[in-house]
C-alpha positions in Angstrom: -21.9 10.1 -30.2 -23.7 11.9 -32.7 -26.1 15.2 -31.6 -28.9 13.7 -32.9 -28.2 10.4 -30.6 -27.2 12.6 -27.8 -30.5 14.4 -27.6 -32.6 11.6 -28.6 -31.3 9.7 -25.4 -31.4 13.1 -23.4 -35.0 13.4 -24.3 -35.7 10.1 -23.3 -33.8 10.3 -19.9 -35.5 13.4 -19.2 -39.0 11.7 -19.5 -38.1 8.9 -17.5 -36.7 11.5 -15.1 -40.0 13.5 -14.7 -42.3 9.8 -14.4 -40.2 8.8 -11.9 -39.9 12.4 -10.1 -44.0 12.2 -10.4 -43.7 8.3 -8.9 -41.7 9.1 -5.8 -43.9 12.3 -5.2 -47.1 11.5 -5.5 -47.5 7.7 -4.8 -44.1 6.4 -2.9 -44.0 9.4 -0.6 -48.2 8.7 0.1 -47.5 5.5 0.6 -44.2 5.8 3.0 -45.8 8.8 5.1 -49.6 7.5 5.0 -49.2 4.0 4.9 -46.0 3.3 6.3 -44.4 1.3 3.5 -40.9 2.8 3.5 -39.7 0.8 0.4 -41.5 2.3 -2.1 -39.5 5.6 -1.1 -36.7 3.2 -1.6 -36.9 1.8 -4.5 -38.3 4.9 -6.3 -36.0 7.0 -4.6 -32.9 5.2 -6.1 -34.8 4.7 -9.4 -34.7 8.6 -9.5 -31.8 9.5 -8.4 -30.0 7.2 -11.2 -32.2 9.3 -13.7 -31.4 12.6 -12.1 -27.3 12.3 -12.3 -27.8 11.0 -16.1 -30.3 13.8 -16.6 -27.5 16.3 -15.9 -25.1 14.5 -17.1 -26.1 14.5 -20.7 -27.4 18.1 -20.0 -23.6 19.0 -20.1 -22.8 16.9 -22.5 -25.5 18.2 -24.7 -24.4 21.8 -23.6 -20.9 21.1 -24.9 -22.5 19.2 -27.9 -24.5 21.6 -29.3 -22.6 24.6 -28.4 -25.3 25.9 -25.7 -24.5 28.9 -22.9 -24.6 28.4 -19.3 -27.7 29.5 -19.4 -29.3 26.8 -20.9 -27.6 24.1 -18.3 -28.8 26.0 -15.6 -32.6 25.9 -17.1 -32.2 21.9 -17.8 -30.8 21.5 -14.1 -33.9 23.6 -12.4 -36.0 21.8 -14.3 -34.9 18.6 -13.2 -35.6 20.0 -9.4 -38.9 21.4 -10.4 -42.0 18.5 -10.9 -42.9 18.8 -14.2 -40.0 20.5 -15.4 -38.5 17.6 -17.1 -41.4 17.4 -19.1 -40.5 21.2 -20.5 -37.1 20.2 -21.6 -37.9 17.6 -23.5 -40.9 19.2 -25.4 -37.8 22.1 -25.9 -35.5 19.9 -27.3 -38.4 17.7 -30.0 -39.1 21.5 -30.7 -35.7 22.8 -31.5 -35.0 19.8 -33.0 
C-alpha cells in the first residue's frame, strides 16, 4: 500500500472512529441508561470497537510507514480514547499532508 493510500484510509477510519465514539456517547449510552434500550449500546458499541482496533491498527502501520517515533503512536492511540480526539488526528494528518 502506498503512503498516500495509507493515510488517506487512516484519515477516513479515524473520522468514522470519532462519529461513532460521539454515537455511542452521546445518543446510545442516553438511550440505554435513560430509556432502557440496551441495543443501541450494542450495535454502536460493536460498530466502534471495529473502528477503534483499525484506528490503531493503521496508526502502526502508518508509524512504520512514514517513519514516525513512538511518540506519535502514543498521540494517535490517546486520541482515540479521548472524544474528540480522532477528530485532531485527522485534521494533523490533511495538514502534514
Amino acid at each position: 500500500m502506498r503512503k498516500e493510500s495509507a493515510v488517506n484510509l487512516f484519515r477516513m477510519i479515524a473520522l468514522s472512529e470519532g462519529v461513532s465514539f460521539l454515537l455511542l456517547l452521546l445518543i446510545a449510552m442516553p438511550l440505554k441508561y435513560f430509556f432502557n434500550i440496551p441495543a443501541a449500546v450494542r450495535i454502536l458499541g460493536m460498530l466502534h470497537g471495529v473502528l477503534f482496533v483499525a484506528f490503531v491498527f493503521f496508526a502502526i502501520v502508518l508509524t512504520i510507514k512514514l517513519k514516525k517515533n513512538i511518540a506519535w503512536f502514543l498521540i494517535a492511540f490517546a486520541s482515540s480514547i479521548i472524544p474528540l480526539g480522532a477528530f485532531y488526528m485527522e485534521k494533523k494528518l490533511r495538514i502534514e499532508g
